[in-house]
TORDREN-481217 format. One record per residue (C-alpha): y, x, z; residue number from 0. Coordinates in steps of 0.001 Angstrom, whole numbers, plus 500000, padded with zeros to 6 digits. Layout:
BEGIN
[node [Y, X, Z], NUM]
...
//
This chain:
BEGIN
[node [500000, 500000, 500000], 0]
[node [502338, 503188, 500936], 1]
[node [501707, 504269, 497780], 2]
[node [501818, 501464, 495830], 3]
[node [504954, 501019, 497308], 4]
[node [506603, 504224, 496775], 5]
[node [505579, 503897, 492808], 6]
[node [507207, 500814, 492952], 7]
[node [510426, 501073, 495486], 8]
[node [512437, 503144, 493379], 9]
[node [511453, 502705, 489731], 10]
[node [514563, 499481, 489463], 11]
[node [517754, 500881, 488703], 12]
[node [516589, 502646, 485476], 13]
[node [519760, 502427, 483799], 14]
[node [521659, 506319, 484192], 15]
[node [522661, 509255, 482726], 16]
[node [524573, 511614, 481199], 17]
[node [524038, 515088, 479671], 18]
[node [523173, 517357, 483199], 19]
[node [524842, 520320, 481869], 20]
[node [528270, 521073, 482265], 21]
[node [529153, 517334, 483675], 22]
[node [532337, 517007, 485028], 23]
[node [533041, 515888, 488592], 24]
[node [535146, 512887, 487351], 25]
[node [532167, 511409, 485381], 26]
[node [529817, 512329, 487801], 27]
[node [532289, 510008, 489765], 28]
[node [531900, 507515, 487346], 29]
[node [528484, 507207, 487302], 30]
[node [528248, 506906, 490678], 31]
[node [530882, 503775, 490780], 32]
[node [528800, 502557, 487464], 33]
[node [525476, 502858, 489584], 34]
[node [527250, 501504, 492837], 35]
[node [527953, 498503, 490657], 36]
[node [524552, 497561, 489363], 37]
[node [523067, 498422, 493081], 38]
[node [525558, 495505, 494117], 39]
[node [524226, 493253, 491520], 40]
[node [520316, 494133, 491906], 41]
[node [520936, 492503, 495908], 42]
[node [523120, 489531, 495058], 43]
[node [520018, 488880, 492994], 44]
[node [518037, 489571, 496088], 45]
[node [519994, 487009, 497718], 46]
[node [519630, 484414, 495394], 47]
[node [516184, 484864, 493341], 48]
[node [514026, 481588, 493334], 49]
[node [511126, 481045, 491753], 50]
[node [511860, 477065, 491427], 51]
[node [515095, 477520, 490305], 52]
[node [514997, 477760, 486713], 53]
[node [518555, 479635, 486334], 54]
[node [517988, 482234, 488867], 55]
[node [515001, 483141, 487538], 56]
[node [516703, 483995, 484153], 57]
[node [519737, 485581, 485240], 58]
[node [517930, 488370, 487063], 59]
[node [515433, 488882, 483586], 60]
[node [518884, 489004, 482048], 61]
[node [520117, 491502, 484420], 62]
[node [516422, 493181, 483721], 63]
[node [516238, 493355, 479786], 64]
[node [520213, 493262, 479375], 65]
[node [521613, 495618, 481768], 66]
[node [518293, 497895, 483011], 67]
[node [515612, 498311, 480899], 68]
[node [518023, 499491, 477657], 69]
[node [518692, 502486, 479805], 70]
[node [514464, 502826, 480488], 71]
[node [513395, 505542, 478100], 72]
[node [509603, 504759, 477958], 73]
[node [508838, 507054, 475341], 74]
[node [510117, 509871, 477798], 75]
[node [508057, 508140, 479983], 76]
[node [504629, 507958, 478037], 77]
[node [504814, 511781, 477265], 78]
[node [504951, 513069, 480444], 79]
[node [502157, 511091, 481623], 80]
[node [499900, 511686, 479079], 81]
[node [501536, 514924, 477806], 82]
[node [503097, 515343, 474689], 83]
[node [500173, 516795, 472314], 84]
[node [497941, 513890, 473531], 85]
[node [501065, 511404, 472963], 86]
[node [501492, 512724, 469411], 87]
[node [498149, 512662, 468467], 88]
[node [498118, 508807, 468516], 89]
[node [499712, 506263, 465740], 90]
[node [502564, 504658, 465870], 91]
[node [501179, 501326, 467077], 92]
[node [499207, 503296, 469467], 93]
[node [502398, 504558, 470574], 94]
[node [504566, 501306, 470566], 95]
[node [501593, 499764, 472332], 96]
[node [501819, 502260, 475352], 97]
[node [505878, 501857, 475611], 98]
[node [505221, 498052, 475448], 99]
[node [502981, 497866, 478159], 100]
[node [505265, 500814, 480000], 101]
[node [508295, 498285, 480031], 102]
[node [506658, 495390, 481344], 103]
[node [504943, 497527, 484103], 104]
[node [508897, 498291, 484926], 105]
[node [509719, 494922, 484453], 106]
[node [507614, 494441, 487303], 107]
[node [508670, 496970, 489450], 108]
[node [511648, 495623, 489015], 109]
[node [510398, 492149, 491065], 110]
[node [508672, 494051, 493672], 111]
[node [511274, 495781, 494755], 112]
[node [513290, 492834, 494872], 113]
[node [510605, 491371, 497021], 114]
[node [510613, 494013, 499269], 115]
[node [514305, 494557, 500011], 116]
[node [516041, 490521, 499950], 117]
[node [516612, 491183, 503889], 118]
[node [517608, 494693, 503582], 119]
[node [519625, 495170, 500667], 120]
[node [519227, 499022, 498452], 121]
[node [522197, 501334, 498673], 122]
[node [523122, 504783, 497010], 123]
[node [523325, 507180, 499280], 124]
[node [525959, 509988, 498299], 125]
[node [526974, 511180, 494897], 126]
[node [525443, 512308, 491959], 127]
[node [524104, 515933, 491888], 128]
[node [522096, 518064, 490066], 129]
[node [518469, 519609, 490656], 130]
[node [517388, 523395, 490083], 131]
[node [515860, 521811, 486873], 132]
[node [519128, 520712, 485879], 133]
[node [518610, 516721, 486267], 134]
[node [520705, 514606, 487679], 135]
[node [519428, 513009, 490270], 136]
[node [521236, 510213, 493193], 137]
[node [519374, 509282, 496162], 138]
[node [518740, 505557, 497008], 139]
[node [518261, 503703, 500668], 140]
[node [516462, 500972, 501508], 141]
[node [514754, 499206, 504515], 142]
[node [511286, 497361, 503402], 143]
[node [510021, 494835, 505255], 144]
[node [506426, 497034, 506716], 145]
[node [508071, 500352, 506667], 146]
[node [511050, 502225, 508046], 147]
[node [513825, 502695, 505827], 148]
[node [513418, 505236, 503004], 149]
[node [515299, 507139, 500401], 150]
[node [514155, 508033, 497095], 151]
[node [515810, 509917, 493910], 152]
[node [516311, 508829, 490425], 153]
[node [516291, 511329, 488081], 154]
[node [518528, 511348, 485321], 155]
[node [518817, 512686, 481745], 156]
[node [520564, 512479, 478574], 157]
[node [519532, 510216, 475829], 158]
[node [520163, 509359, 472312], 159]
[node [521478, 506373, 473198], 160]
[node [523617, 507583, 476672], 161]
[node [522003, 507021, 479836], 162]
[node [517716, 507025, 480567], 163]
[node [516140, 507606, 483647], 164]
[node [513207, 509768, 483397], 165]
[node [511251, 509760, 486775], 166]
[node [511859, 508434, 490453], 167]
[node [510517, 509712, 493687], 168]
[node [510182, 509947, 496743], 169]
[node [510169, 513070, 499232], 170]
[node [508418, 515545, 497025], 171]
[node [506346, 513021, 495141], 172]
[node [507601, 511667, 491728], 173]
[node [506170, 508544, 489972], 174]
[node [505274, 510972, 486573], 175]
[node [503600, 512839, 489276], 176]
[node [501485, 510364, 491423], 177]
[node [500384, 508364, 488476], 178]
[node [499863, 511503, 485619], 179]
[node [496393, 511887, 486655], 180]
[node [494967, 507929, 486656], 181]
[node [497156, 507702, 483017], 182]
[node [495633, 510448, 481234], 183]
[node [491916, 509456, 482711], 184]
[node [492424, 505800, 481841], 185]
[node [493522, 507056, 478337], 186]
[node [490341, 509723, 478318], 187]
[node [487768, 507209, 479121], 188]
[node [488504, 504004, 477904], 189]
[node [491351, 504944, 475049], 190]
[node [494875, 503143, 474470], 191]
[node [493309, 499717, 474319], 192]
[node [491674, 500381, 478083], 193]
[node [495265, 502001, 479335], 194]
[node [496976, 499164, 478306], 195]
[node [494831, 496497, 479270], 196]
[node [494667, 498212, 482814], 197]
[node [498594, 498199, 483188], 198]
[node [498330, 494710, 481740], 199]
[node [496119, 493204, 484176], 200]
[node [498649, 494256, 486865], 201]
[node [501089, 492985, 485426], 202]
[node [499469, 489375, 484785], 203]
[node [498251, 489303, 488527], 204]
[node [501421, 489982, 489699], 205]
[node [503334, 487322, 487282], 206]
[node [501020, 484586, 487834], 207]
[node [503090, 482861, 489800], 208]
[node [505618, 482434, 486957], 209]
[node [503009, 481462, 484575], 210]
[node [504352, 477729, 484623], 211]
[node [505980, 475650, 482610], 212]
[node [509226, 475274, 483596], 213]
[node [509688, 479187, 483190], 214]
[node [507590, 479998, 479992], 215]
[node [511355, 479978, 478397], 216]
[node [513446, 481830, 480944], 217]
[node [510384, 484894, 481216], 218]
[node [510247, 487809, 478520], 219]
[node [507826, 487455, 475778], 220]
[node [505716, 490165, 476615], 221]
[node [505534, 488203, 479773], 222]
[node [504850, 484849, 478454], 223]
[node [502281, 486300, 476266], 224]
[node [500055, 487784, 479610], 225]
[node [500265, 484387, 480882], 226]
[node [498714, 482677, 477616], 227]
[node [495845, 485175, 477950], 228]
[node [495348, 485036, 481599], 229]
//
């Protein structure tokens, strides 16, 4: 469950980054207010979040697909958990099929977290600074419901497209290195089709309680489509 957790707890706010080199203090500043913003957001959804009310429900996947997961660079993602030669080696709708199932899994990290901090809303926790690996990383705080309160780390990167986050963690664990290992033997034994359908069956366990019609509009596609084959 600790584990589970700390995969989970700080894998939400994937929207960040600039270039690590040479950034300036002022838009390390601005990132900070930008990510200070979005924290603020993420717990009035916290606040307000219910499953019977069909509006909630889609503003926070809006806040998700509109605001988060643009900034999620999956592809980053998939290579450093099954490493890049073994990435490669795969066709594109191999590929596209790994990032698909990649985004929902954060989709749903995304709702757990939520789950775990509506008492206790998250919080950054100082500015943004950079590693000795030259990421950018900014600590966040929160207090779930079983555990004390802990902070974690996004780490942040430049993308084509501005901002991605490319790992979270937690003390000295990251999620690219707790889950490398169960990714790469997933892939090993049972191929792309076995690696997606385990992500996949998390994901429809954990959704199954939105699998209903008055939400099978408001809920992603990729989402909706779990629930037609559960």
């Amino acid at each position: 469950m600790i584990i589970r957790l700390i995969c989970s707890n700080f894998f939400m706010l994937a929207a960040l980054v600039f270039s690590p080199s040479g950034l300036g203090a002022t838009i390390k500043s601005d990132l900070r207010v930008e990510l200070g913003e979005m924290v603020a957001v993420f717990n009035e959804h916290a606040q307000t979040l219910d499953i019977d009310d069909v509006g909630s429900v889609q503003a926070f996947n809006g806040f998700i697909d509109q605001i988060l997961s643009k900034h999620w660079d999956a592809e980053h993602m998939a290579i450093h958990l099954l490493t890049d030669a073994k990435y490669q080696s795969l066709s594109a709708d191999e590929q596209l099929k790994i990032r698909q199932s990649l985004e929902t899994t954060f989709h749903r990290y995304v709702y757990e977290i939520l789950q775990e901090y509506r008492g206790a809303p998250l919080a950054l926790v100082g500015g943004v600074f950079q590693s000795k690996k030259g990421n950018l990383r900014i600590k966040i705080r929160g207090k779930p419901r079983i555990l004390p309160a802990l902070t974690g780390e996004l780490y942040l990167a430049n993308s084509a497209d501005g901002w991605a986050i490319i790992d979270a963690g937690y003390a000295n664990f990251t999620y690219i290195s707790l889950k490398r290992r169960a990714y790469q033997r997933k892939l090993r034994r049972t191929g792309v089709d076995g690696l997606t359908g385990w992500l996949d069956k998390k994901n429809r366990r954990f959704f199954a309680d939105y699998c209903v019609p008055h939400l099978d509009l408001v809920m992603p596609v990729r989402i909706s489509d779990l629930c037609e084959v559960g």
